[in-house]
C-alpha positions, -999 to +999 in steps of 0.1 A: +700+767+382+730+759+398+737+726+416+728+726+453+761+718+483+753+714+515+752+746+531+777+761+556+749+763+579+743+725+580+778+715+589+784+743+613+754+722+631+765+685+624+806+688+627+813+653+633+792+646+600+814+665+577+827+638+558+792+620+552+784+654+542+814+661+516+806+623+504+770+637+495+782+666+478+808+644+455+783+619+446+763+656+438+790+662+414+796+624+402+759+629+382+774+659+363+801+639+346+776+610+333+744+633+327+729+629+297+707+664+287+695+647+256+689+611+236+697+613+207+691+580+190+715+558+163+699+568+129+687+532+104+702+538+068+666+525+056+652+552+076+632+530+101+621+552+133+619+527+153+639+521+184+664+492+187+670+475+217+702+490+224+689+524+218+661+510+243+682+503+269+703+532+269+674+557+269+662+534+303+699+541+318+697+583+308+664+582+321+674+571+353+706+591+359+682+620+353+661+607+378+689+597+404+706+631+402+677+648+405+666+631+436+702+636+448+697+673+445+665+673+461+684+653+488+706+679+499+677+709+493+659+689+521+688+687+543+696+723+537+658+730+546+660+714+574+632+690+567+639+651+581+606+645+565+615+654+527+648+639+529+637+606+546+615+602+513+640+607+484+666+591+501+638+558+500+630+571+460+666+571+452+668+533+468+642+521+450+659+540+414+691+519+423+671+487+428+654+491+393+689+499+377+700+467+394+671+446+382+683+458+345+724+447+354+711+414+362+689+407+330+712+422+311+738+399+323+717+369+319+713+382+284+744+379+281+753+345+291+723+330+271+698+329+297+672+356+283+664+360+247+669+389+231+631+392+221+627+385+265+651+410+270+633+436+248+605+430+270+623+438+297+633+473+289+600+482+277+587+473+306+611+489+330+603+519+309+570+520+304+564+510+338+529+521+354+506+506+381+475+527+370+466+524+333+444+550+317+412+539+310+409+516+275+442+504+271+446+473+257+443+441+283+477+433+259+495+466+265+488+470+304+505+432+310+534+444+294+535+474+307+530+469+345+554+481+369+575+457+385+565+454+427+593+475+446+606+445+466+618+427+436+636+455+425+655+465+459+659+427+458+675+428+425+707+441+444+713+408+465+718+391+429+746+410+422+772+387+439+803+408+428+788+437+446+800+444+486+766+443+499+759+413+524+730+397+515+698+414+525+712+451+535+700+468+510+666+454+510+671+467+549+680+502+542+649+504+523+624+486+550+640+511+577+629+543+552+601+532+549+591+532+581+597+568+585+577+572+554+546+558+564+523+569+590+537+548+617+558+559+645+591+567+635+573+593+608+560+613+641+595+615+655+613+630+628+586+654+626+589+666+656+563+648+680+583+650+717+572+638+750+574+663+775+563+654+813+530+637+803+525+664+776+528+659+735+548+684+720+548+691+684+576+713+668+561+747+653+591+745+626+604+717+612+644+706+622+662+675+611+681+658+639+716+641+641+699+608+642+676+615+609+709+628+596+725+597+603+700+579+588+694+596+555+736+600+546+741+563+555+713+555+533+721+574+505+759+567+506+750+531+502+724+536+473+747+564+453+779+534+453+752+509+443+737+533+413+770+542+404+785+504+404+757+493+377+754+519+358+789+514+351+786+477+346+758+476+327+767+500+301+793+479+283+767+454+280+743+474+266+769+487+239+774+448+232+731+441+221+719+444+188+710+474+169+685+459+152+650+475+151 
């Protein structure tokens, strides 16, 4: 499958977004460069299977550049589809991937100065990992409390911690709250779906269309979470290469 651009038809309809459009489609083509299509992990001379931390950490960051440039791609199908709706919620997904690969940049760096054991640490990436809110039924009260997800807010609040970053403090946890509120069933959700008033008459759209504003929305958003991604994924590779490989 080939990787999506946004389409001629798109731009011919939003000229004066063409270069919030081109920025889309490069950060499209950034995720080629640093996708990972397998793990393969660093083999023990005794032959132990088990993971070490590094190995750990690195399958976390793979994992969610998979993820990122998928939702990316799914970004600009919705766009292309002309569906406010869709794109509204992976631009919020592809926040909330950012916020948890900012949550690991920050333990990783307090790994690093000696303010998170390596054991802690460990725990960490497992956790980020493994990550669930619904447990299947008879897993171990043990296994579940290190296993729970992390609540969203810390992570998207994870990125106001990062004090070499040029985010002011609090926009990105704002970029997030205002997708969320075309995600849920309030309001904003009906408008972008196409709710209008007309005299003292409710319309509803038969087809879907996204709108200048929703376009707005969506590109600043994502052109604000795909620098964020990119800036610690970058920074906290280095690190990673710098942890044990112990198993």
């Amino acid at each position: 499958m080939a990787m999506p651009l946004v389409s001629a038809r798109v731009r011919s309809r939003f000229p004066d977004s063409g270069a919030d459009l081109n920025l889309l489609d490069g950060n499209c083509c950034e995720y080629e460069s640093i996708f990972n299509v397998r793990f393969v992990p660093e083999r023990d001379p005794g032959g132990d299977l088990a993971l070490s931390v590094r190995d750990k950490a690195r399958l976390l960051v793979m994992s969610m550049t998979s993820h990122a440039r998928t939702l990316t791609w799914s970004l600009i199908e919705s766009i292309n589809h002309d569906s406010a709706a869709a794109a509204v919620l992976v631009a919020r997904a592809h926040v909330e991937v950012t916020g948890l690969m900012g949550y690991l940049l920050v333990r990783l760096r307090k790994h690093r100065d000696g303010q998170l054991s390596e054991q802690d640490f460990h725990d960490v990436v497992v956790r980020l990992y493994l990550a669930t809110r619904k447990h299947p039924p008879g897993t171990a009260a043990a296994l579940a409390e290190k296993t729970t997800a992390v609540n969203l807010v810390t992570l998207v609040d994870a990125i106001a911690k990062l004090s070499d970053l040029k985010v002011t403090d609090g926009q990105f946890r704002d970029i997030w709250e205002d997708l969320s509120e075309f995600c849920h069933p309030n309001m904003f959700s009906r408008l972008i779906t196409g709710e209008r008033l007309v005299d003292r008459e409710i319309h509803f759209d038969l087809r879907p269309t996204i709108k200048e504003d929703s376009l707005s929305l969506v590109l600043n958003s994502s052109a604000m979470s795909q620098e964020v991604f990119f800036f610690c994924r970058q920074e906290a590779i280095p690190l990673i290469e710098q942890l044990a490989g112990d198993r």
